[in-house]
C-alpha positions as CSV (number, residue, x, y, z in Angstrom):
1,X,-111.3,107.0,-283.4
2,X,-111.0,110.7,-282.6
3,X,-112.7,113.2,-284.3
4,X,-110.4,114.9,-287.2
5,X,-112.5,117.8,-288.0
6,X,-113.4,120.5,-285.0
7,X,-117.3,121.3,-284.6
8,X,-117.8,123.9,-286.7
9,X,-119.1,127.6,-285.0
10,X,-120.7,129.8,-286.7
11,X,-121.2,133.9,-285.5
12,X,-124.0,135.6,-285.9
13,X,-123.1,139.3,-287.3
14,X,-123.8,141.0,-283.9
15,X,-121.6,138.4,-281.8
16,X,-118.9,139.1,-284.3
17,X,-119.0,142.6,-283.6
18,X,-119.3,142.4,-279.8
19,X,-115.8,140.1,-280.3
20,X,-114.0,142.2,-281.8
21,X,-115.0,145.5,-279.8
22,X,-113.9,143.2,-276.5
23,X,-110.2,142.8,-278.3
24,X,-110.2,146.4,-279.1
25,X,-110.7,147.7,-275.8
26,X,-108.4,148.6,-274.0
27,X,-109.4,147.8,-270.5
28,X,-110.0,143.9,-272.0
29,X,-108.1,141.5,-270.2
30,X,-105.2,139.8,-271.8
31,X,-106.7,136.3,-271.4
32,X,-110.2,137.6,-272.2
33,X,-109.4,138.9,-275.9
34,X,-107.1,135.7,-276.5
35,X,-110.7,133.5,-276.0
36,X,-112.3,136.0,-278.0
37,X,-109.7,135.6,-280.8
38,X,-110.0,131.8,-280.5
39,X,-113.2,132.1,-281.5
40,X,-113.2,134.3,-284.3
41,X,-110.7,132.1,-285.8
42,X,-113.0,129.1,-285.3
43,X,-116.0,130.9,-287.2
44,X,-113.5,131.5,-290.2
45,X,-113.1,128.5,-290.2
46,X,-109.5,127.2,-289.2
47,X,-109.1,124.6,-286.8
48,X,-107.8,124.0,-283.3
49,X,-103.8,122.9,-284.8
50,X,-104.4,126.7,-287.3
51,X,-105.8,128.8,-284.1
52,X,-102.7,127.3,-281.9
53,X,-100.2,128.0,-284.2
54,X,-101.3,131.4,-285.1
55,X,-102.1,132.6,-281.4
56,X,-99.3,130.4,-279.9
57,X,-101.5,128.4,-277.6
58,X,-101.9,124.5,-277.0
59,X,-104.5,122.6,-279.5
60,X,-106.1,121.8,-276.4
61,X,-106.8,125.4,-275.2
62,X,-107.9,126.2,-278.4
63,X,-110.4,123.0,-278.7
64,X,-111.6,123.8,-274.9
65,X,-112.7,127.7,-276.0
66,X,-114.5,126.5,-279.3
67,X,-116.5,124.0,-277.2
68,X,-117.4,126.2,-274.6
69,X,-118.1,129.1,-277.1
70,X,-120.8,126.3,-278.9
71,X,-122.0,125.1,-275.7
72,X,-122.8,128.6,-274.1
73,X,-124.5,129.3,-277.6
74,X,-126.9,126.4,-277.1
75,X,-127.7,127.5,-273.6
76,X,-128.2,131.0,-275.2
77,X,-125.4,132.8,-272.4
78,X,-124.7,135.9,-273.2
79,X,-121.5,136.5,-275.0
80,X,-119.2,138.1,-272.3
81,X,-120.2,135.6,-270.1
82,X,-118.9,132.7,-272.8
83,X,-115.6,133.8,-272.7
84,X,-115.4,134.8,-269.0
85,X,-113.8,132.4,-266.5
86,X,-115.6,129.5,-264.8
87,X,-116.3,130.3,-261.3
88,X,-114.5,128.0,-258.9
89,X,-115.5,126.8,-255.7
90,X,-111.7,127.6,-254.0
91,X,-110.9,126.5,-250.4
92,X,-113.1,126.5,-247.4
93,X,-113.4,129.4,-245.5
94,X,-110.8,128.9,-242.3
95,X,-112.4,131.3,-239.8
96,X,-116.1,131.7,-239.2
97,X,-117.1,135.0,-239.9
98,X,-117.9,135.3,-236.0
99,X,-114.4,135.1,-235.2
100,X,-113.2,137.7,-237.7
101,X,-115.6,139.8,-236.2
102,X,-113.6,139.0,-232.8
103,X,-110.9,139.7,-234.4
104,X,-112.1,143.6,-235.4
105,X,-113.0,143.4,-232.1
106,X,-109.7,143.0,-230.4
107,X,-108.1,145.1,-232.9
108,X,-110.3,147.8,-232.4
109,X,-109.8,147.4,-228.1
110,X,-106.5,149.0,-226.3
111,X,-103.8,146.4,-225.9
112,X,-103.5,147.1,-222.4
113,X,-106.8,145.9,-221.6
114,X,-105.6,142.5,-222.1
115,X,-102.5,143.1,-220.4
116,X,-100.2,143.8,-223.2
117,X,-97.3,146.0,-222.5
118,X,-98.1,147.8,-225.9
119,X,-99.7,151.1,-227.6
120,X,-100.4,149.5,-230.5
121,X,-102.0,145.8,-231.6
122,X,-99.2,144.2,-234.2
123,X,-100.3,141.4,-236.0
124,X,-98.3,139.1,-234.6
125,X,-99.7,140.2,-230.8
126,X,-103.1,140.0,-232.5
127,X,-102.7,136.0,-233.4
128,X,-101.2,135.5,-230.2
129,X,-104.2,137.1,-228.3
130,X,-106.6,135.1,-230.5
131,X,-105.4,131.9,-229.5
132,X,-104.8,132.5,-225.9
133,X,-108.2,133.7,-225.7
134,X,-109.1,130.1,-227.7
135,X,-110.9,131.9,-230.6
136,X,-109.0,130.8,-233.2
137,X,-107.0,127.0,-233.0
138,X,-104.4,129.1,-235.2
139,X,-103.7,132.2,-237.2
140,X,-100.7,133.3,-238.3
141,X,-99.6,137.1,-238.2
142,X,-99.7,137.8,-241.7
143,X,-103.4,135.8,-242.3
144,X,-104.3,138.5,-239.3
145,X,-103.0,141.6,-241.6
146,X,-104.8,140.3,-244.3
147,X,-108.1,140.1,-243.0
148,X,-107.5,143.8,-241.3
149,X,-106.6,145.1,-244.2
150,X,-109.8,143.5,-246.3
151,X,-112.0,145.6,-243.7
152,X,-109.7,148.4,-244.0
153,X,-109.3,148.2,-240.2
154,X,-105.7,149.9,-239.3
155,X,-105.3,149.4,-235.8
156,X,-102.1,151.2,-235.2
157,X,-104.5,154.0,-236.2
158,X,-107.2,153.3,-234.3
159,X,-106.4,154.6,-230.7
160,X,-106.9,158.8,-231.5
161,X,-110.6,158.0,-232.8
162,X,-111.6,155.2,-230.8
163,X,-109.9,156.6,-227.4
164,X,-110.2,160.3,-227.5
165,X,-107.7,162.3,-225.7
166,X,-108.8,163.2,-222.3
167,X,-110.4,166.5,-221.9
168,X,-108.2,169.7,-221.3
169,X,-108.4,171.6,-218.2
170,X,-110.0,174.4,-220.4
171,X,-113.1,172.4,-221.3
172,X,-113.2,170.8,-217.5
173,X,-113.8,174.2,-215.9
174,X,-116.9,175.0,-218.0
């Protein structure tokens, strides 16, 4: 039979405070000072159904935060870090880290070295040049801008400071 009454929490003075300076602040994320509501509620006492109702959330969401809250005070976590998302493993990585460095690589070289009729590396020529070359099985030209633009590497940029202008005739005769 389930369990009608919630575990009760109980705050210690200092935790209450740090709560409700986390909801007061203005940087606080929306999500963030909703947990740290939920659990102020649950140390007055009101159960899950009370916190949904007044916060407008799911019984469950409100259950889920009072049992972390308890659990990460067993462990002794500290307080931000109760209320803080759970890290999550994601997806795999799709490219090795070798072949972005290729990548930066070819971005970085002229176009013309490998034969492209182009000034300029697009990131559509860049996937194309990836796979011919066999570095990559597949990339697709927008995956390509994204991981140029997570290095900050701007190759339609590139060409004044990586290839400097040839010298003038000026600084020849000296």
């Amino acid at each position: 039979m389930p369990r009608l009454a919630p575990k009760e929490l109980k705050l210690e003075e200092k935790e209450r405070e740090q709560l409700k300076k986390v909801i007061n602040r203005h940087t606080t994320e929306q999500q963030i000072a909703l947990r740290a509501k939920i659990v102020l509620l649950a140390d007055e006492g009101e159960n899950n159904r009370e916190i949904a109702r007044k916060l407008k959330i799911s019984r469950k969401m409100a259950s889920q935060w009072r049992e972390r809250w308890i659990a990460g005070q067993a462990k002794g976590i500290e307080i931000t870090e109760r209320i803080k998302d759970a890290e999550r493993s994601g997806a795999p990585a799709k490219f090795k880290p070798e072949q972005i460095l290729q990548l930066f690589k070819l971005a970085c070289d002229d176009p013309r070295d490998y034969a492209r009729p182009i000034s300029h590396w697009t990131g559509r020529e860049l996937a194309e040049e990836l796979v011919k070359q066999g570095i990559v099985e597949s990339i697709s030209p927008r995956q390509v801008g994204r991981l140029l633009e997570e290095a900050d590497i701007k190759p339609h940029r590139s060409g004044y400071w990586l290839n400097p202008p040839p010298l003038t005739q000026n600084l020849k005769k000296k």
